[in-house]
C-alpha positions in Angstrom: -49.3 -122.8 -14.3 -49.9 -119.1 -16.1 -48.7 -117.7 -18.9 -45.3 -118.1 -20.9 -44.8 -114.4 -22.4 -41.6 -113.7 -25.2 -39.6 -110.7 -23.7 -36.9 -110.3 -25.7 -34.4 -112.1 -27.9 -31.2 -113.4 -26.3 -28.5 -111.2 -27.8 -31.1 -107.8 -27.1 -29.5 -107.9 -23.3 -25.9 -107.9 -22.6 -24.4 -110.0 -19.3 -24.8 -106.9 -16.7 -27.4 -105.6 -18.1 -30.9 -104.8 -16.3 -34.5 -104.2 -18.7 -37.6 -103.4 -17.5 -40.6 -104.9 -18.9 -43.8 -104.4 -18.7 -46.3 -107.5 -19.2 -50.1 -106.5 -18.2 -50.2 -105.9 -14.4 -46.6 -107.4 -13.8 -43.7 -104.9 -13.9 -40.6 -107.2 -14.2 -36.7 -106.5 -14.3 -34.8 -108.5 -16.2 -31.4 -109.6 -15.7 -28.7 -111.3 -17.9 -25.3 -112.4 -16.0 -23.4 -114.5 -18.8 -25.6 -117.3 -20.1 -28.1 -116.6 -17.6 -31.4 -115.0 -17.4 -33.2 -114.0 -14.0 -36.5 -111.7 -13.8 -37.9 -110.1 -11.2 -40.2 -108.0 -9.5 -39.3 -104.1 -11.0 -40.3 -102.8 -7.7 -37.9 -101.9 -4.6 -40.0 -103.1 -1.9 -38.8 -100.4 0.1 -40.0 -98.0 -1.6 -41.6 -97.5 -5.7 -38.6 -97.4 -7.7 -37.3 -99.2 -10.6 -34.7 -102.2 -10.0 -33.8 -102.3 -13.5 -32.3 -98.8 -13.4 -29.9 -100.0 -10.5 -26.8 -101.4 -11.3 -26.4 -105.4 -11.7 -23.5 -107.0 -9.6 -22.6 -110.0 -12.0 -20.2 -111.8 -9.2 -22.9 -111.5 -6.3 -25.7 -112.0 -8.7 -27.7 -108.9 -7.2 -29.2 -105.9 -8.7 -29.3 -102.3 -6.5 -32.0 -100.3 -6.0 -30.5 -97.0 -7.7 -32.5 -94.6 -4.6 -31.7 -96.8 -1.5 -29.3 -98.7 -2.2 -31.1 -102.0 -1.5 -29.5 -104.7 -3.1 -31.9 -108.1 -4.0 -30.8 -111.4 -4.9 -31.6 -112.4 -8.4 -32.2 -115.9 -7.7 -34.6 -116.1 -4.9 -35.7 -112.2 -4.7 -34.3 -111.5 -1.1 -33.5 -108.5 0.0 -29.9 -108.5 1.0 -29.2 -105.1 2.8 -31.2 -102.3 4.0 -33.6 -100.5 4.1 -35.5 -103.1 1.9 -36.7 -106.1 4.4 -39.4 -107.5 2.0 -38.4 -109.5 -0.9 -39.4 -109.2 -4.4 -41.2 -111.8 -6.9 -39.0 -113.3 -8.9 -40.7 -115.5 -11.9 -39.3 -118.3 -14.0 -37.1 -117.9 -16.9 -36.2 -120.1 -19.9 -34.5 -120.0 -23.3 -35.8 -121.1 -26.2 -34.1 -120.7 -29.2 -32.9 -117.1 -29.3 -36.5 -116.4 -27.3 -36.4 -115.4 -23.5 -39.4 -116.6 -22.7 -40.7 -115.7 -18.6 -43.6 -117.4 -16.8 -46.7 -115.1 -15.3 -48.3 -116.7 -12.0 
């Protein structure tokens, strides 16, 4: 178990909207789609570019690489087109409060 780290409050992120965070060595995107928070790895896998700059599909739950056009699943990290094939971390989120609270392996 590692490290439960505040991001943000709830209300600072608006459903559809992406925000890059950066917590020591872990560059993560975060996502809100309604009530829902996901985080993820910031990183295209493809290649070094910023997920949270990409726009967030709120019906697919994905978020597109804004370079490539990669598009990852918000829940489990998967790539699910090209040219990404490698999948990127996606950590656990929780509420608390109005605290967004993400878990650090």
């Amino acid at each position: 178990m590692g490290d439960t780290v505040r991001l943000c409050g709830r209300d600072e992120l608006s459903s559809g909207e992406a925000r890059r965070f950066d917590i020591g060595a872990h560059r993560i995107a975060l996502v809100r789609i309604e009530d829902d928070f996901h985080a993820i790895g910031d990183i295209c896998s493809h290649e070094d570019y910023s997920l949270s700059e990409g726009e967030v599909l709120v019906d697919a739950c994905e978020i597109e690489c804004w370079k490539h056009g990669s598009m990852f699943d918000l829940v489990t990290g998967d790539p699910r087109s090209l040219p990404a094939t490698k999948p990127v971390p996606v950590y656990s989120v929780r509420v608390d409060g109005d605290d967004v609270l993400v878990e650090l392996p």
